[in-house]
C-alpha positions in Angstrom: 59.8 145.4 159.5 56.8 145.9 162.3 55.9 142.4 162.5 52.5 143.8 162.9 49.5 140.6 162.7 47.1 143.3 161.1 47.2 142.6 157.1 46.9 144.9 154.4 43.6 144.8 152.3 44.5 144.3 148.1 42.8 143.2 145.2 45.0 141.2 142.7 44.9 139.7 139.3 46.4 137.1 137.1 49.4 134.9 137.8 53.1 134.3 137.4 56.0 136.7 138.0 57.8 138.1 139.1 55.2 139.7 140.6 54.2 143.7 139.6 52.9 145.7 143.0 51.2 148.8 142.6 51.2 151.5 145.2 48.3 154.7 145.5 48.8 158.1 146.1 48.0 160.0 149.5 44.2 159.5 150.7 43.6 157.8 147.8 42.7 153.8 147.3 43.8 150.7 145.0 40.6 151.5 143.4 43.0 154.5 141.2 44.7 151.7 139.9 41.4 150.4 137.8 42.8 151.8 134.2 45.7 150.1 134.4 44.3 147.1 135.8 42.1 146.9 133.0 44.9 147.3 130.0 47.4 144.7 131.9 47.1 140.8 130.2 46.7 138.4 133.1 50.3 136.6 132.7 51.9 138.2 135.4 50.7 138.7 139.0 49.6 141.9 139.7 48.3 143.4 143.4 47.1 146.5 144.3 47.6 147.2 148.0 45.0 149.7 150.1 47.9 151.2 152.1 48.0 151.8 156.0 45.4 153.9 156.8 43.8 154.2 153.5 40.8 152.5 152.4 40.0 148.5 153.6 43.4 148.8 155.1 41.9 152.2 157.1 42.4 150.1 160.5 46.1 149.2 160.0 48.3 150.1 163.0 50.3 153.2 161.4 51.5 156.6 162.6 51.1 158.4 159.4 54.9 157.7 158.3 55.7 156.5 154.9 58.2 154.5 156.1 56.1 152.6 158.0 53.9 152.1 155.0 57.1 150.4 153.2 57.7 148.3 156.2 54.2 147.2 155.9 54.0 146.4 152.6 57.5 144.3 152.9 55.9 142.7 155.9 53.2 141.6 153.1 55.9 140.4 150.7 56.9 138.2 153.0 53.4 136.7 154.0 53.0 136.1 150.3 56.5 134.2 149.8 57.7 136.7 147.4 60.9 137.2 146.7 61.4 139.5 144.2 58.7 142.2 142.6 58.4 144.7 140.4 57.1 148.3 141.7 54.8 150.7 140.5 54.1 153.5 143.3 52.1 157.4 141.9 52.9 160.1 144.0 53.3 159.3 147.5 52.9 155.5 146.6 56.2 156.5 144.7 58.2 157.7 147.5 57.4 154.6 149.5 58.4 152.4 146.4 61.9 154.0 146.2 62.5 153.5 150.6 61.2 150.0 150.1 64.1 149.8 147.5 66.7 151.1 150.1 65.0 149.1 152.5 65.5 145.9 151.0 66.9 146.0 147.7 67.0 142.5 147.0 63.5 142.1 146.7 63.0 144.8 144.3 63.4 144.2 140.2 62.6 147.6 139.3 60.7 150.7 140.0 58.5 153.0 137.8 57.3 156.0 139.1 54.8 157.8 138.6 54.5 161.8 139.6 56.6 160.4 143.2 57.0 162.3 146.3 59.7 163.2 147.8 62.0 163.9 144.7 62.0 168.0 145.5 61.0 170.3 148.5 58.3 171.9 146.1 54.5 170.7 146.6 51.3 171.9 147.1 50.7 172.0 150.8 47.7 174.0 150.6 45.8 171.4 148.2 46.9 168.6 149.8 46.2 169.4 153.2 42.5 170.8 152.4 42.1 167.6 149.5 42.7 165.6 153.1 39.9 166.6 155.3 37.1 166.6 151.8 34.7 164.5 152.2 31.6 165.9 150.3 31.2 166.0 146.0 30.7 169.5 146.4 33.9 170.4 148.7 36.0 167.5 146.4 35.3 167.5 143.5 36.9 171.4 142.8 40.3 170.2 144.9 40.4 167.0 142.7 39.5 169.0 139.2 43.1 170.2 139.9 44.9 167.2 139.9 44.5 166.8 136.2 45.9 168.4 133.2 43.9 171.5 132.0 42.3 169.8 129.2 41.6 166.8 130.8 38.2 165.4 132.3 37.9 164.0 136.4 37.8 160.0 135.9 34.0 160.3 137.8 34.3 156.8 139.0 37.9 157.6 140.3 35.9 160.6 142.2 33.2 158.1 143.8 35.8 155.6 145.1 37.3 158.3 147.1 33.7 159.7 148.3 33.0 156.1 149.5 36.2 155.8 151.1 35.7 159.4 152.5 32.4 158.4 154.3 34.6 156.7 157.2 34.3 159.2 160.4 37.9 159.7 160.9 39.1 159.4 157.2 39.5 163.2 157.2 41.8 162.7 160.3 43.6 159.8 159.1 44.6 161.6 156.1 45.6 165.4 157.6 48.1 163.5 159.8 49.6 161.6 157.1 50.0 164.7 155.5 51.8 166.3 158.2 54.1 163.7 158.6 54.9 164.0 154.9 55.1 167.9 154.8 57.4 170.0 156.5 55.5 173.6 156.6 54.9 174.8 153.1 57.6 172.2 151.3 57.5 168.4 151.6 60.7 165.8 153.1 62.8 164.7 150.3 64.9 161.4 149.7 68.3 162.9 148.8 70.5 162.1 145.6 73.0 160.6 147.5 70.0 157.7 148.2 68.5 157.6 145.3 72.3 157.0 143.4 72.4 153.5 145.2 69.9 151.9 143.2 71.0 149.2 140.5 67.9 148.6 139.3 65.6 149.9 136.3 64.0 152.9 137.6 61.3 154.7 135.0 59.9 158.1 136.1 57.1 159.3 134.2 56.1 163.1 134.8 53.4 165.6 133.4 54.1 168.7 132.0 50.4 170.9 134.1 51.1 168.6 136.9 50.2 171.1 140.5 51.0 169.2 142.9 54.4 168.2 142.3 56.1 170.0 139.6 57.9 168.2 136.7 61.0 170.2 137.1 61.9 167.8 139.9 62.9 165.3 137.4 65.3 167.5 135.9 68.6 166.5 138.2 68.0 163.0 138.9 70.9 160.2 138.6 71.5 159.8 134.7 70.4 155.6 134.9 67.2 157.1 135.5 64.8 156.8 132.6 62.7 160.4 132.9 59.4 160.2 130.6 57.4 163.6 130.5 54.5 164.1 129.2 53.0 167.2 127.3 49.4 168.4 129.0 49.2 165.8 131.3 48.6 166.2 135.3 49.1 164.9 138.5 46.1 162.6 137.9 48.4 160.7 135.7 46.5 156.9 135.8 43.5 158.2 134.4 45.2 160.6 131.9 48.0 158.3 130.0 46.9 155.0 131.0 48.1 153.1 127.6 51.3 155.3 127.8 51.8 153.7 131.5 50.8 150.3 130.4 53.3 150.4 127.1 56.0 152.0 130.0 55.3 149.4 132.5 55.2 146.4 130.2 58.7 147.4 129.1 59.7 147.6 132.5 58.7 144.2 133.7 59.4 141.8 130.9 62.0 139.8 133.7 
């Protein structure tokens, strides 16, 4: 763990546990995490973090690596007195879900995923790296338009939070070298099977069939204890797409 004194910003709701922890996507906010906050009952503590280098938490100490984003958000665990939590991490959010698992898998109950990094070399670079440096409706909004399915309309409050968040000098900066560190050329860093076949936990991956940026097919070969949900026209934008399909997904997955 860092052991860093700088905290992470999140917003939180309800009470009692064990705990549910949701984790954003790259150069995105726990703002993304409003549909599902407003569909969850308020019996079990739920907290969205603002990652390292994203949003209020845009002056944590961080290189850019997502592994120090899990140490940071075990570090925050640990502040809290939490033992044990459930995890809920989209896209890059998932990746660092599954190495806070290997991390420290005693204070993980289970894991859904939704859309995660790092389960295949494929991605799209391109969009990603020019969805980093954005900051301006007119220069965004197209990028974003192809995170969702083709049928589906951009959440337009989900597009303001990351304007607002965008309006930071260096967020641009911030975000192109936490892509970098996450993308190796044209293809992204994978966690390999032999990893993710040491989990004894629940893990839930939920997929979309038009989803650009990662594509679904990297569900296809994970381990066989792996509960794979794809859905049909859905995107990479998966929160604001399915958001009672997540909330049915995730209530299944934390009832312990």
């Amino acid at each position: 763990m860092t052991g860093s004194k700088h905290k992470l910003h999140a917003v939180q709701q309800g009470s009692g546990g064990p705990p549910l922890l949701l984790l954003h996507g790259f150069a995105a906010t726990s703002g993304c995490w409003q549909p599902i906050l407003d569909r969850l009952n308020d019996n079990r503590l739920v907290i969205a973090h603002d990652l390292p280098g994203h949003g209020k938490s845009a002056k944590y100490p961080t290189s850019g690596r997502t592994a120090e984003a899990a140490d940071a958000i075990l570090d925050d665990i640990v502040s809290r007195g939490i033992d044990v939590a459930h995890l809920c991490g989209h896209s890059m959010g998932g990746a660092i879900a599954c190495l806070i698992a290997l991390k420290s898998p005693a204070r993980v109950r289970s894991l859904t995923l939704l859309a995660p990094g790092a389960f295949g070399p494929e991605i799209n670079a391109r969009l990603l790296r020019r969805f980093a440096v954005a900051d301006r409706e007119e220069t965004l909004r197209p990028l974003f338009e192809q995170f969702y399915g083709w049928h589906s309309d951009v959440n337009e409050m989900a597009l303001a939070n990351l304007l607002e968040d965008r309006k930071r000098s260096d967020a641009g900066e911030i975000y192109l070298k936490f892509a970098e560190k996450f993308l190796d050329g044209q293809r992204q860093y994978e966690i390999s099977r032999e990893a993710l076949n040491k989990f004894n936990i629940p893990v839930k991956v939920v997929w979309g069939t038009q989803d650009r940026i990662v594509p679904t097919r990297q569900a296809h070969k994970l381990p066989g204890e792996f509960a794979v949900h794809v859905f049909e026209g859905v995107g990479h934008s998966i929160i604001d797409e399915i958001p009672d399909q997540i909330v049915r997904l995730l209530n299944e997955q934390t009832v312990s």
